[in-house]
C-alpha angles and dihedrals in degrees: 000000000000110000117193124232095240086046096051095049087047094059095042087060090050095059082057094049101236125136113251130191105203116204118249118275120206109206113196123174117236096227113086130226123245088258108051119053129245126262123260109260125234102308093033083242093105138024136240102243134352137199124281107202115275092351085073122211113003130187105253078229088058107045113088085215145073114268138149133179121210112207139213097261096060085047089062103034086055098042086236110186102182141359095277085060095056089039088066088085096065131084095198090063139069134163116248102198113066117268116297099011115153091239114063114205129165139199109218120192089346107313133076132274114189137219082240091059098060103125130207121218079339092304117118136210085045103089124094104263123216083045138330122240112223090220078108104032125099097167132023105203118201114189110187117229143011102339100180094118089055106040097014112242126332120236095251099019106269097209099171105055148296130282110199125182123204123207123230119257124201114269136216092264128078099246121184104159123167118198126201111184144170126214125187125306105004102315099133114170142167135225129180119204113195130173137185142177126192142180135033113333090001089271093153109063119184116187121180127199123190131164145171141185145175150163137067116334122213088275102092110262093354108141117202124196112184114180117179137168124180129175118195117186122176142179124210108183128159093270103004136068120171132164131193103197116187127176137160123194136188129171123168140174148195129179093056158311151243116271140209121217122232111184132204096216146018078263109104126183128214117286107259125230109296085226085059107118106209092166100038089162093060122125134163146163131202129192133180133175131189152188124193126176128178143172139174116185112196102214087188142328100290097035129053134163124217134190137174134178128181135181116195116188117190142176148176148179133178134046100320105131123049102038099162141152103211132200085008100184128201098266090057099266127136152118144286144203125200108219127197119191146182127180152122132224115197136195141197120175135176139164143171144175146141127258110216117195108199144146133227110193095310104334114103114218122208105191122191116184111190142171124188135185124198110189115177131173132190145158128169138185121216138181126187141190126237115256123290124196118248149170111236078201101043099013131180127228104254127214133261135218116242106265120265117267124212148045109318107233129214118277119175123358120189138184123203105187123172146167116210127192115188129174114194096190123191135215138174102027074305108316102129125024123183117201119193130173153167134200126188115211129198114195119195129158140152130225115206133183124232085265084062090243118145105252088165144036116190120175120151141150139202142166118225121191134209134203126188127172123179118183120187101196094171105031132281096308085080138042125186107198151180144189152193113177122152120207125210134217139172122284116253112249125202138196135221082219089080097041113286128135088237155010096257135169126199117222113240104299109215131213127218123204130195123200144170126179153156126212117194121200118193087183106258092031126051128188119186126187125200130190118185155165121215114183119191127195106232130210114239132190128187139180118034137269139331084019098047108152118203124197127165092230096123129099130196118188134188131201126200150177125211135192112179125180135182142156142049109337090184124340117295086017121091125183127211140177136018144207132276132204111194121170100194105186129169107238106185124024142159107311087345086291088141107028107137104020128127121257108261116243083025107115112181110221110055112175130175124175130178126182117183112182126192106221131216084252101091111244093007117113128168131194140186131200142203135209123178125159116184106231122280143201123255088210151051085222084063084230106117114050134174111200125232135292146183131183129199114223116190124182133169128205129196132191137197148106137298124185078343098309128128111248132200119184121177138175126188128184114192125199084014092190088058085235113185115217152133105267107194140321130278089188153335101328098353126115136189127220125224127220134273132232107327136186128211116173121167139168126209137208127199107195 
């Protein structure tokens, strides 16, 4: 039994037979509630716990999956512009579009996460798409693996996992910063962070973001203008939380862009220089807009109700899409096309549910009911150029089409609608807890042509189940777990337009993962080790056109082995990253071709380190990072292959005081060798190309 100091001394008294007044005693739990946010964990670069989809907030040490959250303070410690910057510190993660693109998208444990599949507070289709700016953002949430039990089915899959951003909420404490920063090679920008809470208890919080940048980017003679607001207001109080989140974003850009490589042989040359400007008449602007509202009222202890709704706007226009480099032969030669686009891609989400605390005999139940509905609309125009020949080392501008006139009309509109039932139980004073769902899921969605005629009817449904177990045989320090969860994405459709014998659409093809896995947590240091299966259903086609025959017979799977570490490995030293070993193959292909093959753009070694040290100087810390990704093939054939690369990044931060306010000045340098090489894969045989050498500097102000 656990007596308390003040207890013990009381009864003591008592024996004696004196009167004692004992202080008060406030007595608070360490696991936190699906409304408020977990605390940072030892370090303050990670968090203690993170959502996992309509179960709220977890305990890293709870949940029988692998999950990290990467907090504020390393966003701002790193200079972490977008989710592709944060995402640097995981093994499990790497972007898919080449350094800098206006479009960020990842491939996580071997399979891609789009740009498309960011959630916000575990609701998709609200966050900004092309990439999302962190002036918002306290936590980046990364769940490894098919989430669709937990969040209902991402936009474009998201088989790999969910990335999930949480807004900043006002703190406490009064906050007004102001930010000035530089980033390589004249980009200087601006940003303001104010908080404020009002009324009894605090209970009404307001924060305000706004940012903005210009100048010339590290791609010769690219500008970039990023303009972006956000209001957060929120209410505690005893039974009720709500929230009302509202951002707009716009980033644009002229000069250039970013390209991907497609080759004409097995025969790669050498990566160019990342300053190289292959599309110096690009030009593009993005713009996304969004309203989330959200509330939870606790009737009591054991019931509570929750409900969100969203509404994204976004549009574009410019060459942002397509930016390819085609046929690209071995002595550097290849092709061009100029793309002009205009287009919109719009979002509404809600969702709502009850949470239901019982027992039955000893076994604590912890219910969540939930629906969600997912409704997105979008339609485009595009116009593009015939090829033009290029250097990718000594390249032309090439030209552009005139841009497309005229109302955009829609082209596609789809509905994911679900209803989820999932049961954590709990044995043993929490032990062991056993976690076990199900989540029906409905797909529909309408193809139209410019002429608004249906060209295509898509309405499927499928349940996907989910298992976790967690068992804590020695205490809280160590959890022993396994897992079963399927994820659930959109069947393929093909057209006999492109050679197949026939318009056909696949029902929703369902992945199944497999994980075990211990995390062991020494308090201020925690190591975690994950060992899964991820199988995939494939799309195969066989005969030729115009007879071409599709089934979705095929099956790709991938295996991996994960070690992740973070915290304080002794103090003034923090730890951060890990290594991953993934094997993707291709087990079953077209007449058994591919069998066998490893899965293109899925190297197998992955491997991200991070060491900050406070030194003896008051105020002052330096870190240092490291990046390396074994070679990898461009294509399922295994004809194509990139080699391995690493980069070293290294940043320094100092903090002190200047006329009484707090002052924060950092300074970060990544690739600090300035190494030139082909990063990833977009697609079959296409690679990206990471940055160079580049510079971030930036200088706080607390008032």
């Amino acid at each position: 039994m656990l007596v308390l100091p003040q207890l013990a001394l009381a009864q003591s008294a008592a024996e004696a037979g004196d009167d004692v007044t004992l202080p008060a005693v406030k007595v608070t739990t360490s696991a936190a509630s699906p409304a408020e946010l977990p605390r940072e964990y030892a370090g303050g670069q990670v968090a203690k716990g993170a959502r996992l989809g309509l179960l709220g907030n977890q305990d890293v040490m709870d949940t029988p999956f692998n999950v990290i959250s990467y907090t504020a303070r390393l966003i701002e410690d790193q200079g972490a512009k977008t989710v592709a910057d944060v995402l640097e510190n995981d093994p499990s993660v790497r972007f898919t579009t080449s350094g800098s693109h206006a479009f960020e998208n990842f491939r996580l444990r071997g399979f891609d996460v789009h740009s498309s599949d960011l959630a916000i507070n575990g609701m998709y289709g609200l966050a900004p798409l092309g990439h999302s700016g962190l002036e918002f953002v306290e936590r980046v949430e990364v769940l490894k693996g098919p989430s669709a039990m937990f969040a209902g089915m991402a936009p474009s899959g998201g088989i790999g996992g969910m990335i999930n951003l949480v807004p900043k909420r006002a703190a406490d404490d009064p906050l007004t910063r102001v930010t000035l920063d530089y980033q390589t090679q004249s980009q200087i920008g601006t940003s303001i962070d104010v908080g404020r809470r009002f009324g009894p208890d605090h209970a009404v919080g307001v924060r305000v973001n706004g940012s903005y940048s210009d100048g010339e980017t590290a791609l010769n003679d690219q500008d970039k203008t990023r303009k972006f607001l956000s209001a957060a207001l929120d209410y505690r109080g005893e039974a009720l939380t709500a929230s009302l989140d509202v951002y707009r974003s716009k980033d644009s850009f002229s000069g250039g862009s970013p390209a991907m490589f497609g080759f004409a042989s097995p025969d790669i040359p050498s990566a160019p220089n990342p300053r190289t400007n292959l599309l110096g008449s690009a030009a593009g602007e993005l713009e996304s807009e969004a309203v989330i509202a959200r509330m939870e009222y606790a009737f009591n202890e054991n019931v509570s109700a929750f409900a969100s709704v969203g509404k994204r706007n976004h549009d574009y226009a410019g060459w942002v899409n397509g930016t390819h480099v085609h046929n690209v032969q071995p002595d550097g030669s290849a092709q061009v096309r100029g793309v002009a686009q205009l287009g919109y891609d719009d979002g509404t989400s809600s969702e709502a549910g009850g949470r239901f605390t019982f027992y039955t005999a000893t076994v604590r139940h912890e219910l969540v009911l939930q629906a969600s509905r997912l409704e997105l609309e979008s339609g485009s125009l595009s116009k593009v150029t015939g090829m033009t020949a290029t250097n990718i080392y000594n390249p032309i501008t090439p030209p552009l089409p005139a841009m497309p006139t005229g109302p955009v009309s829609k082209g596609s509109e789809s509905t994911l609608s679900s209803l989820a039932l999932v049961d954590t139980m709990s044995f043993m004073q929490d032990a062991v807890r056993l976690t076990f769902g199900l989540r029906q899921q409905q797909v529909k969605q309408t193809s139209y042509n410019t002429a608004g005629g249906v060209t295509g009817d898509y309405d499927e449904r499928a349940v996907t189940p989910a298992v976790g177990l967690v068992v804590k045989p020695w205490g809280e320090g160590v959890s022993l777990y396994a897992s079963y969860v399927e994820g659930l994405s959109q069947g393929a459709s093909v057209k006999a337009v492109n050679g197949y014998a026939r318009d056909q659409t696949f029902k929703p093809y369902q992945t199944e993962q497999k994980e075990l896995g211990v995390k062991w947590n020494m308090g201020s240091f925690t190591q975690s080790v994950s060992l899964f299966e991820i199988t995939k259903p494939e799309l195969i086609t066989t005969g030729a056109a115009p007879d071409l025959v599709a089934s979705d017979s095929g099956e790709s799977r991938v295996r991996g082995l994960e070690w992740i570490t973070f915290g304080e490995l002794v103090p003034a030293v923090r730890v951060l990253g890990g290594v991953s070993y993934t094997r993707g193959e291709l087990t079953r292909t077209a007449g058994g071709v591919n069998d066998g093959n490893e899965l293109f753009g899925v190297p197998r070694w992955q491997g991200n380190l991070g060491v900050e040290w406070d030194t003896p100087l008051s105020g002052l810390s330096v870190n240092s990072r490291v990046i390396a990704t074994s070679r990898q093939y461009l294509n399922n054939a295994n004809t194509y292959r990139i080699p391995g690369w690493s980069q070293v990044d290294v940043g320094a931060r100092y903090e002190t005081r200047i006329a009484g306010r707090k002052t924060t000045l950092r300074l970060n340098v990544n690739n600090l060798f300035d190494r030139h090489y082909y990063s990833g894969s977009f697609a079959e045989p296409r690679a990206t190309l990471a940055l160079g050498r580049t510079v971030q500097a930036s200088a706080s102000v607390d008032f």
